[in-house]
C-alpha positions as CSV (number, residue, x, y, z in Angstrom):
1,X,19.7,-12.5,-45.3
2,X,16.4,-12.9,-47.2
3,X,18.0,-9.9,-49.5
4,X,20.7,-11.5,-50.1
5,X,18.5,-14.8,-50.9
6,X,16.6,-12.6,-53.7
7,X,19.0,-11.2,-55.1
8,X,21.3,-14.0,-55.9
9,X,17.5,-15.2,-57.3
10,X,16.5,-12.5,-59.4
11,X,19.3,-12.7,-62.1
12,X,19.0,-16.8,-62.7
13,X,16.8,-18.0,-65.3
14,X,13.5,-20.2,-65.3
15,X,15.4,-23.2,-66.2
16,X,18.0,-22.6,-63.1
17,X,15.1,-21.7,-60.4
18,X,13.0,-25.0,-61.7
19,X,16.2,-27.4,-61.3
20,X,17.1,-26.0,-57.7
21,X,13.9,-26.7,-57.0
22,X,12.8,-30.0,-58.4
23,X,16.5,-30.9,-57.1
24,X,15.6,-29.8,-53.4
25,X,12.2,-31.8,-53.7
26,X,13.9,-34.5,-54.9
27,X,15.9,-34.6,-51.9
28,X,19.4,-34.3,-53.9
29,X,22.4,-32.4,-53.5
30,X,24.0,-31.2,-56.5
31,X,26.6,-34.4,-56.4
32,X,23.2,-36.4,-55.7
33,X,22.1,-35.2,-58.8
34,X,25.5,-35.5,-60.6
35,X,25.7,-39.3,-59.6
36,X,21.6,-40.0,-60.9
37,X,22.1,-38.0,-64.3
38,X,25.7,-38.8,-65.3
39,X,26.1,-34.8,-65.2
40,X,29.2,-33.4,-63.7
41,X,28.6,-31.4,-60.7
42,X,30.6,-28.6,-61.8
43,X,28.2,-28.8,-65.0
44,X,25.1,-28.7,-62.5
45,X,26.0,-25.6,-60.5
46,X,26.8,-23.8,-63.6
47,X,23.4,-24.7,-64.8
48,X,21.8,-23.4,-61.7
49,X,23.9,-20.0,-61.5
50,X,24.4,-19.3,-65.1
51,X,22.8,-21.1,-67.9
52,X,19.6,-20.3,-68.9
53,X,19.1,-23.4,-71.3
54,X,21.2,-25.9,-71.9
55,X,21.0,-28.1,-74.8
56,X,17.9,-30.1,-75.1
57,X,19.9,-33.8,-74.4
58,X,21.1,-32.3,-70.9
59,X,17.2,-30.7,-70.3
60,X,16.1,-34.4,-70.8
61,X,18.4,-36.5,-68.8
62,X,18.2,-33.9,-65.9
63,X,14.5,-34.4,-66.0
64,X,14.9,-38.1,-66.0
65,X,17.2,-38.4,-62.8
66,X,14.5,-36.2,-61.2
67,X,11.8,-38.0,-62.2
68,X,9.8,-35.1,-63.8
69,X,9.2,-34.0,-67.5
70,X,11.4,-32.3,-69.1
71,X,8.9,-29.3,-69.9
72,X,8.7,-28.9,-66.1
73,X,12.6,-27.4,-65.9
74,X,11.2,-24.7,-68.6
75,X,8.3,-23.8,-67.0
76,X,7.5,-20.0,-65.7
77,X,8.0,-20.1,-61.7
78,X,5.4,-17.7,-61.5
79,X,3.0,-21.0,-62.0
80,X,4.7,-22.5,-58.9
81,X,2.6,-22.7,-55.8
82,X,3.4,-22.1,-52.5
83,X,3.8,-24.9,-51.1
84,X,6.5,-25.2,-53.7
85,X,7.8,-22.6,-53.2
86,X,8.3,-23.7,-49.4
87,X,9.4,-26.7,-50.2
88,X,12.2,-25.6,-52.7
89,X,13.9,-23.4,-49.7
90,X,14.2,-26.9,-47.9
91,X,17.3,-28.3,-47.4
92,X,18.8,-31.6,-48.9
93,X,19.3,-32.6,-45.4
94,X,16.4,-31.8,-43.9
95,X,14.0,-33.8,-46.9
96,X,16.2,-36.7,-46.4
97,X,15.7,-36.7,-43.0
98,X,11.9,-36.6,-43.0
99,X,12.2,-39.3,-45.5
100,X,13.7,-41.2,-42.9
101,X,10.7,-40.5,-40.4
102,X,8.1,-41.0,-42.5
103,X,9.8,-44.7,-43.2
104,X,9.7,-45.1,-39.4
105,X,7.0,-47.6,-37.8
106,X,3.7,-45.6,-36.5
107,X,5.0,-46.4,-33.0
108,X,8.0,-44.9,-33.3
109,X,7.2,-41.6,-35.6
110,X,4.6,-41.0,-32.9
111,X,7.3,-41.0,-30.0
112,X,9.7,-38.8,-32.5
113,X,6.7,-36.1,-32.7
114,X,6.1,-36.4,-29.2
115,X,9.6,-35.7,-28.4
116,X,10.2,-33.3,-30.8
117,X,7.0,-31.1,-29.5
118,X,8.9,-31.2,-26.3
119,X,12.4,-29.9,-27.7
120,X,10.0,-27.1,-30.0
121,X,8.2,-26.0,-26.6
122,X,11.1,-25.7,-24.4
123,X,12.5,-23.7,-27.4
124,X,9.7,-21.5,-27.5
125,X,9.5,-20.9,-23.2
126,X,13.0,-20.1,-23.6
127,X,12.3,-17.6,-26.7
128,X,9.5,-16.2,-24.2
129,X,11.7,-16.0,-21.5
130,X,14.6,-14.3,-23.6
131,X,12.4,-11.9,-25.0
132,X,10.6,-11.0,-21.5
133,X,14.3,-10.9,-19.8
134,X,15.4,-8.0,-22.5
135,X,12.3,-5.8,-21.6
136,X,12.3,-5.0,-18.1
């Protein structure tokens, strides 16, 4: 799957990799993003498949809705951290939800970590336990 991944990647220009990314940061779908910058949806996805620059008006209010300069959609990813990186292959979903946490009272994002290390240990057992069951 990772293949695949890269290679959809490898033929999309700078300006498409930086706006899937600063859009995933952002925590926006690509109707999110439609809605905040006025920009069709269509118009987004065909900026993140196919166009490699669009015209300077549509670099700016892109940038705008997402809160970031405009030079940072042009920018070479090859300047991109990891952590960037990382946090690009996030999901919409996922960054809203840890928005969501992160709002929670101390309390209560203490008791979500506790549970959730529960529900990530059991997982892991069972991985153990799956793994160990396949080789005898």
């Amino acid at each position: 799957m990772d293949c695949i991944f890269l290679y959809m990647m490898k033929d999309r220009s700078i300006f498409a990799l930086n706006l899937i990314r600063y859009r995933k940061r952002r925590g926006y779908s690509q109707g999110d993003l439609s809605i905040a910058s006025n920009i069709s949806r269509r118009m987004i996805a065909h900026y993140e498949t196919h166009a490699t620059v669009p015209p300077i008006k549509k670099i700016e209010t892109l940038a705008k809705a997402l809160g970031i300069k405009p030079s940072q959609l042009l920018e070479d990813a090859t300047n991109v951290s990891q952590t960037d990186t990382l946090l690009s292959d996030i999901d919409s979903r996922s960054i809203k939800k840890l928005k969501d946490i992160l709002s929670l009272p101390t309390e209560d994002r203490s008791d979500l970590y506790r549970m959730l290390n529960k529900l990530l240990r059991k997982n892991q057992l069972e991985q153990e336990r799956l793994s160990h069951k396949q080789l005898y």
